[in-house]
BAVEXDREN-439175 format. One line per field, with one value per residue (C-alpha): residue number from 1; residue in three letters; x, y, z. Coordinates in nm, 2 decimals, m for minus. Layout:
// BAVEXDREN-439175
i = c(NUM;...)
aa = c(Ala;...)
px = c(X;...)
py = c(Y;...)
pz = c(Z;...)
// end
This chain:
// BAVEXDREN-439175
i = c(1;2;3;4;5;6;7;8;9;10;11;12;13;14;15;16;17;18;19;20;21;22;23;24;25;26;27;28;29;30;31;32;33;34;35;36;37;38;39;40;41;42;43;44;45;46;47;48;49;50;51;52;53;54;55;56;57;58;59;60;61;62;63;64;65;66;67;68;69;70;71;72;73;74;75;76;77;78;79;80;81;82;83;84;85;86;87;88;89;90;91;92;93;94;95;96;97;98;99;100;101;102;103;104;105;106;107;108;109;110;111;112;113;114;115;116;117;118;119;120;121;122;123;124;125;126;127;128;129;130;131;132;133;134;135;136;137;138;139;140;141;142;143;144;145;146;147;148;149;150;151;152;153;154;155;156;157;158;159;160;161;162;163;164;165;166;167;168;169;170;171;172;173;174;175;176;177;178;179;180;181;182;183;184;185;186;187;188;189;190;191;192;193;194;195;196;197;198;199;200;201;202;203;204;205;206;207;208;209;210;211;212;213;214;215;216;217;218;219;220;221;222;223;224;225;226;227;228;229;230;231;232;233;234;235;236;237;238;239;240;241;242;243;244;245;246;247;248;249;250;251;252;253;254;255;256;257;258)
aa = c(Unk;Unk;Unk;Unk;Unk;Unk;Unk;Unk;Unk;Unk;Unk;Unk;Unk;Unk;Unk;Unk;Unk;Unk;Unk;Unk;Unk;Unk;Unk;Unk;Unk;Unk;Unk;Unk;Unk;Unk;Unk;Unk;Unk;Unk;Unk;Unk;Unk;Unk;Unk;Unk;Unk;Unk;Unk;Unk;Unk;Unk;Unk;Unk;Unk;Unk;Unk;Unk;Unk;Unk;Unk;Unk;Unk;Unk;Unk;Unk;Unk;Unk;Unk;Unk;Unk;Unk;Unk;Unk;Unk;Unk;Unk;Unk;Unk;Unk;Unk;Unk;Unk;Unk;Unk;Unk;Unk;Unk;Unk;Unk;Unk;Unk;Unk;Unk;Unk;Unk;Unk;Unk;Unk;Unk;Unk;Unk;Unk;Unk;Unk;Unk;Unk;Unk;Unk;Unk;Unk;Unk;Unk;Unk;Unk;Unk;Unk;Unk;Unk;Unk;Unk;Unk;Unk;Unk;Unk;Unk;Unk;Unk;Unk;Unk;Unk;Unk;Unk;Unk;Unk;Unk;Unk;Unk;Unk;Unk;Unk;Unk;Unk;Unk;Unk;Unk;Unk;Unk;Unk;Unk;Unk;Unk;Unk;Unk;Unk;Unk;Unk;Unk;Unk;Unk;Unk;Unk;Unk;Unk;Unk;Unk;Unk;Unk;Unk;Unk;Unk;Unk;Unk;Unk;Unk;Unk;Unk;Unk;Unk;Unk;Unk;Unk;Unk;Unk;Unk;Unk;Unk;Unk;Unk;Unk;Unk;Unk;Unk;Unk;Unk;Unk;Unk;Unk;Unk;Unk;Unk;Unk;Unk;Unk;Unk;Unk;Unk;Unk;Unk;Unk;Unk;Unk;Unk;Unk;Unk;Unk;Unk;Unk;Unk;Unk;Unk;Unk;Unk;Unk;Unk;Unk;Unk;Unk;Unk;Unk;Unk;Unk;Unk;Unk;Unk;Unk;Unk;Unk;Unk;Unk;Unk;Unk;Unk;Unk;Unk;Unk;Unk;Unk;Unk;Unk;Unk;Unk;Unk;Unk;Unk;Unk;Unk;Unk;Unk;Unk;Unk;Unk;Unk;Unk)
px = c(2.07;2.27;2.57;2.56;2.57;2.90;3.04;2.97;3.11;3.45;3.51;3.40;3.69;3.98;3.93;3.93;4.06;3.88;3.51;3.30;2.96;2.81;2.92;2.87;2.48;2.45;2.61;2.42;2.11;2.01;2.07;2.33;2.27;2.27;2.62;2.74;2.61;2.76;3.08;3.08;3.04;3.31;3.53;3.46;3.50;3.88;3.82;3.80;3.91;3.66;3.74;3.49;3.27;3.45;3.60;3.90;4.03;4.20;4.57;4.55;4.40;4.40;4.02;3.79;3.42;3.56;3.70;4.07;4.10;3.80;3.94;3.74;3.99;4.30;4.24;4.47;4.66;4.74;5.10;5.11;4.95;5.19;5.49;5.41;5.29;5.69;5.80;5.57;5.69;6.06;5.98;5.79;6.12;6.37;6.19;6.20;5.83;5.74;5.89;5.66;5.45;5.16;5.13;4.78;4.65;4.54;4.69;4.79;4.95;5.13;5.24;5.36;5.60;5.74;5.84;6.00;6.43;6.56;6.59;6.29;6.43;6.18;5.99;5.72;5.39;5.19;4.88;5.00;5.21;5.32;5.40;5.63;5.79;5.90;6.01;6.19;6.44;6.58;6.79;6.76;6.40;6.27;5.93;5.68;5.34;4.98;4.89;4.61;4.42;4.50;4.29;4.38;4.40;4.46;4.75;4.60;4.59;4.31;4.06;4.06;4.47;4.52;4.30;4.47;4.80;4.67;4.60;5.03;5.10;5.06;5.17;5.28;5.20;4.94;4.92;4.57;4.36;3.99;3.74;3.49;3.52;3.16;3.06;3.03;3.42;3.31;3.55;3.45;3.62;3.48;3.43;3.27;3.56;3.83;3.63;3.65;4.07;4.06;3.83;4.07;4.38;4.25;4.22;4.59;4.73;4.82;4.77;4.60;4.70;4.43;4.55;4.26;4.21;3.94;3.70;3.67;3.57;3.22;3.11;3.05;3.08;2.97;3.11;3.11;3.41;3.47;3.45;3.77;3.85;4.19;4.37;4.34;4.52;4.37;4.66;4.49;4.54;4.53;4.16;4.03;3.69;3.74;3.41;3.49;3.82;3.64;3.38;3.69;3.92;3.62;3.65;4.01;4.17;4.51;4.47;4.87;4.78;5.02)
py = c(1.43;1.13;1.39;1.54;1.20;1.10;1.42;1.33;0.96;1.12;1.42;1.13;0.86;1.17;1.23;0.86;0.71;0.46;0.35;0.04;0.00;0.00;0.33;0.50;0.43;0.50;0.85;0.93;0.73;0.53;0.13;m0.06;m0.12;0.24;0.28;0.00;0.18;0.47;0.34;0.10;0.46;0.63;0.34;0.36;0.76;0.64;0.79;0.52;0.16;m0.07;m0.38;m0.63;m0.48;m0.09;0.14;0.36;0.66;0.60;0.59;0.82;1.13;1.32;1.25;1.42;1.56;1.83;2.17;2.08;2.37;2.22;2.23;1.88;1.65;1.70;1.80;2.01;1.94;1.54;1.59;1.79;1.58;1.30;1.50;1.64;1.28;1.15;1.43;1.33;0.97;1.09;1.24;0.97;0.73;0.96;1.02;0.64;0.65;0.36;0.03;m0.10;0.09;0.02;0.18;0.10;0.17;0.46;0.73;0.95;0.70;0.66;1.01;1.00;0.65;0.87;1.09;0.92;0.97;0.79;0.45;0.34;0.17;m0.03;m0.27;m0.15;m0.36;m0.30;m0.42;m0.30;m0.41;m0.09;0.04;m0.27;m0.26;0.13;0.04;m0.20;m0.03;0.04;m0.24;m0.11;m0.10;m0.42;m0.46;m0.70;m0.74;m0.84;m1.21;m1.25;m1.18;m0.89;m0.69;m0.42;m0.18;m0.09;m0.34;m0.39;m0.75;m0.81;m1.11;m1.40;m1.45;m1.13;m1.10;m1.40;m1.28;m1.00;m1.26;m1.26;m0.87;m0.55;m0.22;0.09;0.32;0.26;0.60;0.49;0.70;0.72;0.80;1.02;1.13;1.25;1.54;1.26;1.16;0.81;0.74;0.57;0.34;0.20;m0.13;m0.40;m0.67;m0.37;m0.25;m0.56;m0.57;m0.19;m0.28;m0.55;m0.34;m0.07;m0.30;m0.42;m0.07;0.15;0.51;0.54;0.83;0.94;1.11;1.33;1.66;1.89;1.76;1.44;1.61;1.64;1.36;1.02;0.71;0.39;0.14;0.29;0.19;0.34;0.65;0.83;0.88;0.98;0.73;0.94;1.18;1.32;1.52;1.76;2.05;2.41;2.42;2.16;2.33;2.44;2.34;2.02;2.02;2.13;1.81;1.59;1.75;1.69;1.37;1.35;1.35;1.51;1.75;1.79;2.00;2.03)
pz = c(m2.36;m2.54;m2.62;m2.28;m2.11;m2.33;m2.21;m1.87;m1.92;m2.07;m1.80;m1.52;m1.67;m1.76;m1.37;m1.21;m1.56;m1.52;m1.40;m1.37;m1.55;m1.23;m1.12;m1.40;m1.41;m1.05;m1.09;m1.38;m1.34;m1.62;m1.70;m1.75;m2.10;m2.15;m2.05;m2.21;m2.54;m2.47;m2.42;m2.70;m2.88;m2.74;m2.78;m3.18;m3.14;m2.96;m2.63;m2.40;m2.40;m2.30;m2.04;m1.88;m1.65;m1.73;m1.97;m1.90;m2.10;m2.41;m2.38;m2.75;m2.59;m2.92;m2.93;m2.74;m2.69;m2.46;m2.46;m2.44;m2.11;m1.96;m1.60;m1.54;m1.75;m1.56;m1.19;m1.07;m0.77;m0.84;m0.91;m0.61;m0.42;m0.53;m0.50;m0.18;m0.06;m0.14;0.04;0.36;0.33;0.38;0.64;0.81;0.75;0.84;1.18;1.23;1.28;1.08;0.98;0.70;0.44;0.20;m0.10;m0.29;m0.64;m0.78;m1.03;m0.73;m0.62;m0.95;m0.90;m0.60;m0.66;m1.00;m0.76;m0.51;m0.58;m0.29;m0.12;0.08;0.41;0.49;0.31;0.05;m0.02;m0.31;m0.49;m0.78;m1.06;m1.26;m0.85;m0.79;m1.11;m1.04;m0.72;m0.79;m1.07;m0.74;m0.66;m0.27;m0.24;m0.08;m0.26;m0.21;m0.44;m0.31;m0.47;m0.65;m1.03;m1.20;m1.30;m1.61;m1.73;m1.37;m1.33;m0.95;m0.78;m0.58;m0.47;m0.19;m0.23;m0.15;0.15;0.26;0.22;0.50;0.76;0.80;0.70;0.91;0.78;1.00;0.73;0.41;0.18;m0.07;m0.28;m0.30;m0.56;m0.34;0.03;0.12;0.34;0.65;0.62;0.46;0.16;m0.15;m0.40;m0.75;m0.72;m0.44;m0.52;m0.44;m0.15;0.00;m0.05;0.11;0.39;0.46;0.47;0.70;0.96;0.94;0.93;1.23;1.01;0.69;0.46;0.21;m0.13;m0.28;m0.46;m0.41;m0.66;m0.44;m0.17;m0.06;m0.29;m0.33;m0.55;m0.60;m0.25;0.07;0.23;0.56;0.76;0.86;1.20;1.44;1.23;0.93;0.75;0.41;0.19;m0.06;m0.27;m0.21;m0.37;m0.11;0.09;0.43;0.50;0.39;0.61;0.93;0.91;0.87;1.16;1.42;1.32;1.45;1.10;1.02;0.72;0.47;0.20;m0.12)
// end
């Protein structure tokens, strides 16, 4: 059961890259101190990198306890999804439709910035540093970061300053990931403290674009942070459930695929 947990652990992090504590003993339902063990383990086996409160996956991915083909480790769709999210983003400012966008933290997120090859117009906020930093290479962009701690190995900025910073911001636009979106339309993120930051920003933004793949679908994670409505759009891959899909159009949400 110990090597099967560890294999769970690793296919769980190589998805999300990274997981609190927390989570990982609610989704696999033993202790704390369990976890912790295990990833003190995997951390000596060079798999994951340990942090306080989480582990992430090991930037050396030569080590592993899976099949290298396992379809689990590298979901596909996320550079789609990224690629396809830039492409949606164009379109959005050449339109004219919006006048300020947030782009949050999350390795689809990451994917979709990398792809990005042209000027955005408008003003970019962030809560990210890795984000900012590839934004602003471009000596057009106008990019401004979230204050706050930050936290690695994310590279996100969250906590009271950047809630506060809020109070003066709105956002036309906010494109975020999500670690689970249940069968409900409620979407999920990993921690309580970055809950609290999302929560914050969805009321301060007109339209709210959610990047997931299929696997996210249908599930759910460890903080509940609100349920989708007509505000909504979720951009997927090809693989996402149409089951899934329906639930979320009643609710009024606008369905991009990749």
């Amino acid at each position: 059961m110990k090597n099967n947990r560890l294999e769970q652990i690793e296919r769980i992090l190589r998805v999300q890259k990274e997981a609190s504590v927390m989570e990982l003993a609610s989704r696999l339902k033993v202790s704390d101190m369990t976890i912790r063990r295990d990833l003190i383990e995997l951390e000596q086996k060079g798999i994951v990198d340990r942090y306080h409160g989480g582990a992430s996956i090991s930037a050396e991915e030569s080590k592993s306890l899976l099949p290298a083909k396992d379809e689990e480790i590298r979901p596909e769709g996320k550079t789609a999804i990224g690629q396809r999210a830039g492409q949606y983003l164009k379109e959005l400012l050449l339109c004219k439709e919006i006048n300020s966008v947030m782009l949050m933290s999350g390795s689809t997120i990451s994917e979709m910035v990398r792809s990005i090859d042209y000027t955005i117009p408008v003003t970019a906020v962030t809560d990210n540093l890795d984000i900012a930093c590839t934004l602003g290479k471009n000596a057009d962009n106008s990019v401004m970061l979230l204050g706050g701690k930050v936290y690695s190995p994310s590279m996100s900025v969250n906590g009271f300053l950047a809630e506060q910073m809020l109070d003066y911001l709105s956002a036309d636009c906010t494109f975020m990931g999500t670690s689970a979106i249940d069968e409900d339309g409620c979407i999920y993120c990993y921690d309580d403290k970055y809950a609290s930051l999302l929560k914050k920003i969805l009321t301060i933004s007109n339209r709210i674009i959610v990047l997931a793949d299929h696997s996210k679908l249908g599930t759910a994670s460890l903080v509940k942070v609100s349920r989708m409505d007509e505000s909504f759009s979720l951009l997927t891959d090809e693989k996402a459930s149409e089951v899934y899909l329906e639930k979320y159009k009643e609710l009024g949400v606008k369905i991009i695929k990749a």
